[in-house]
N, C-alpha and C positions, 0 to 999 in steps of 0.2 A: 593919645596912643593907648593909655589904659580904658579909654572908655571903650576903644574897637577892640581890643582884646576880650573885654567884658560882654560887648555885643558880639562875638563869633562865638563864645564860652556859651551865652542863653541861648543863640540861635543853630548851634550846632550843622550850619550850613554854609556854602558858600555867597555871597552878594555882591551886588554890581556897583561901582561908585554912587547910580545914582539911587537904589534904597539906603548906602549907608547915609549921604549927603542928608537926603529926607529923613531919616530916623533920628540925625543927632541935629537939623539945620543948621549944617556945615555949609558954607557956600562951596560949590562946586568943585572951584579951582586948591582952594585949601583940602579937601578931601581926597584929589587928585595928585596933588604936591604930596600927601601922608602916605599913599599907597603905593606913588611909584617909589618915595625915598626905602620905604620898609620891603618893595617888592625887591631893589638893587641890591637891599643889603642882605637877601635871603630869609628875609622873616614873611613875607606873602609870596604865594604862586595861583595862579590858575587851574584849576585842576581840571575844567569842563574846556577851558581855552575860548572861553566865549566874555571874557570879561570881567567873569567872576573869581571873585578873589578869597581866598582862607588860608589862615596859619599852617608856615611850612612847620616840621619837629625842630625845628632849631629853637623856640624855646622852650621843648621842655628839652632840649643837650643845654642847654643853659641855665634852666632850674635844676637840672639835677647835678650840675658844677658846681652851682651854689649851694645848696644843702650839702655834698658832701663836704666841701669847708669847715663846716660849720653844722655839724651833725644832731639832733636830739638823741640823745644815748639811747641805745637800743635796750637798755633794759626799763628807761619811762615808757618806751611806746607798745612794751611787753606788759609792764605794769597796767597800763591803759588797760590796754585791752582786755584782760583778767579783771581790772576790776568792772567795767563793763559789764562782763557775763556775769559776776558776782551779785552784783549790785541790779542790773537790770533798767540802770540810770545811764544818760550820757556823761561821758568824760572826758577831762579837758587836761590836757598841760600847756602849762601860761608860761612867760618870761616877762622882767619888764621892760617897756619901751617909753621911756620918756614918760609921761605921767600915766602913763598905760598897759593894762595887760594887754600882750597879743598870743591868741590861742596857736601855739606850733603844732598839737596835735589833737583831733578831736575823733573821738570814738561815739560814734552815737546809738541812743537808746532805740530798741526795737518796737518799744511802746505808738501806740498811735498818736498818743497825746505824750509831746516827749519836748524839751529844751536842744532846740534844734542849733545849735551852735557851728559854725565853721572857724575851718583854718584863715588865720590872716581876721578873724577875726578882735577887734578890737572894746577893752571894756576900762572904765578907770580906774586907777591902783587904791584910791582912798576907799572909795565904796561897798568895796567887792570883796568878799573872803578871797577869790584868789590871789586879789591886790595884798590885799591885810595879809595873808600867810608869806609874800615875799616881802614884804615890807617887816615882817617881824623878826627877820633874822640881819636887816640891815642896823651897823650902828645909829645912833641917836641922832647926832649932828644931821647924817645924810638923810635921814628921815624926816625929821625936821623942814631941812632946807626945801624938801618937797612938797611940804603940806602948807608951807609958808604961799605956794605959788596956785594952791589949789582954790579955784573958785567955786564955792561950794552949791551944789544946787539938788532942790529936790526932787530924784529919782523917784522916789517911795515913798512909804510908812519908816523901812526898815534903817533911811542913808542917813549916815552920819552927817552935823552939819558944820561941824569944827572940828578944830585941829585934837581940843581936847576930845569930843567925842570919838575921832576916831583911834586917839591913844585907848582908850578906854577900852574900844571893842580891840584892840589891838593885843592889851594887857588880860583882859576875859578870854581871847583864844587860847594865848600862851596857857592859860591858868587850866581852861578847860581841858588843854593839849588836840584841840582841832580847829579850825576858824569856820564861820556859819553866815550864812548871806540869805535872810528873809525880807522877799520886796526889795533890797537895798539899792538896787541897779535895776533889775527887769522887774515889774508888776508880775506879781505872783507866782515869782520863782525861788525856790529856795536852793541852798549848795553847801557845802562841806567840803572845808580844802583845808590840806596841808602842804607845810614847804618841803622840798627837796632840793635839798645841796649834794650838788655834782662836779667836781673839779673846781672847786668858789664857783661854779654857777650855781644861783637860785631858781630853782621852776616853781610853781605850783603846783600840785595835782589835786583835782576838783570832780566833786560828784555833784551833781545837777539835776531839777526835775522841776514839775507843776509842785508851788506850793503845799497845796493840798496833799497832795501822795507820798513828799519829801518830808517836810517837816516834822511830823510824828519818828520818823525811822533817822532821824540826822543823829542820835546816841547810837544808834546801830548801825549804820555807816559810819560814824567815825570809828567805831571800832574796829568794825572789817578793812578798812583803811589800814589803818595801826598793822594788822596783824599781814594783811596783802602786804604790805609795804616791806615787813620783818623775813615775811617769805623771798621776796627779791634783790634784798640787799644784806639779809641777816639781821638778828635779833637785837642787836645791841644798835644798831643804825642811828634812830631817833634819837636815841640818849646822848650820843656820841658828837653825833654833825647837826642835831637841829640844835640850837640854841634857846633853853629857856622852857622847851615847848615837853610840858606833860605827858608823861607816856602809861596809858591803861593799861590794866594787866589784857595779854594779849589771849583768851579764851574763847573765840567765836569762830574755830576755823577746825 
């Protein structure tokens, strides 16, 4: 069912059982058994009346049920977006999920050559300055107990390969008061993330780019970070709710 959502999402058209049947080699009868169940329950209609089949809105009334549950605060997805134009970089806010970040909001770079990131996107918590900035406000124990289960493999130049190494870049964020991802997960990507505590939730917020164009400027994004962040939530913020995590004097704004 996720893969026909996926293929109406790319192909922005209606299709007939037997193109979907051929594009996934679905046998007939099981393609047919999928359409009429989803057509009964009001998730597929006809729109030509010839056969062809495309998503009714009933799931986006049902994503947007879910999301308001269960909301991104409206002042990370304000944040985003400002530091976007700030920056000139794409930007992410992460949560964790099981040994994973998953991107709930991505603002992307207007650059031609840009870190092309999506929502629902998935990256790993050990590796990744997003990962590393949520992980660094969790106690020790539960930290721990995750990195015990992580299989460590090399991404990059930049990935840590153990549990020490990633305390390490872990303990160097805090220290620096920004967290920094060169190579470590994508091939010549670098990023700049800090955590953000919201109601005990943790997010990350992540500025991203080509290696080459980020890395030199990641002292100067994290600062503009620092001081964006101080503008959205007030200047004592970081000191107060990040734990541990250094705060530069805030003069870049």
């Amino acid at each position: 069912m996720l893969d026909l959502l996926e293929f109406f999402a790319a192909h922005g058209k209606p299709a007939s059982l037997a193109e979907i049947s051929q594009h996934f080699g679905w046998p007939r009868s099981s393609t047919f058994n999928l359409l009429s169940t989803l057509g009964a329950r009001g998730y597929l209609f006809e729109p030509e009346g010839r056969g062809r089949f495309y998503p009714t809105p009933r799931w986006l009334a049902i994503a947007h049920t879910i999301s308001a549950a269960e909301p991104i605060p409206d002042t990370l997805v304000r944040l985003a977006g400002d530091l976007n134009e700030r920056t000139g970089e794409t930007v992410c806010v992460g949560a964790a999920s099981g040994g994973n970040v998953i991107f709930l909001e991505v603002v992307q770079s207007k650059a031609r050559v840009r870190y092309a990131a999506e929502v629902g996107q998935r990256i790993p918590l050990h590796a990744t300055a997003s990962g590393q900035a949520i992980m660094s406000q969790w106690p020790g124990r539960q930290r721990t107990a995750l990195l015990r289960k992580v299989e460590f493999e090399r991404y990059g130049p930049g990935t840590p390969m153990s549990v020490e190494a990633v305390e390490d870049q872990i303990r160097a964020g805090l220290f620096r008061g920004w967290f920094r991802s060169a190579s470590n997960y994508s091939q010549d990507l670098g990023g700049v993330s800090l955590p953000i505590s919201i109601s005990e939730r943790v997010f990350s917020l992540t500025v991203a780019g080509p290696l080459n164009r980020i890395e030199v400027r990641m002292p100067e994004i994290a600062k503009l970070m620092h001081a964006t962040v101080a503008q959205h939530f007030g200047p004592r913020y970081l000191g107060n709710e990040i734990k541990g995590l250094t705060t530069p004097p805030l003069d870049v704004i």
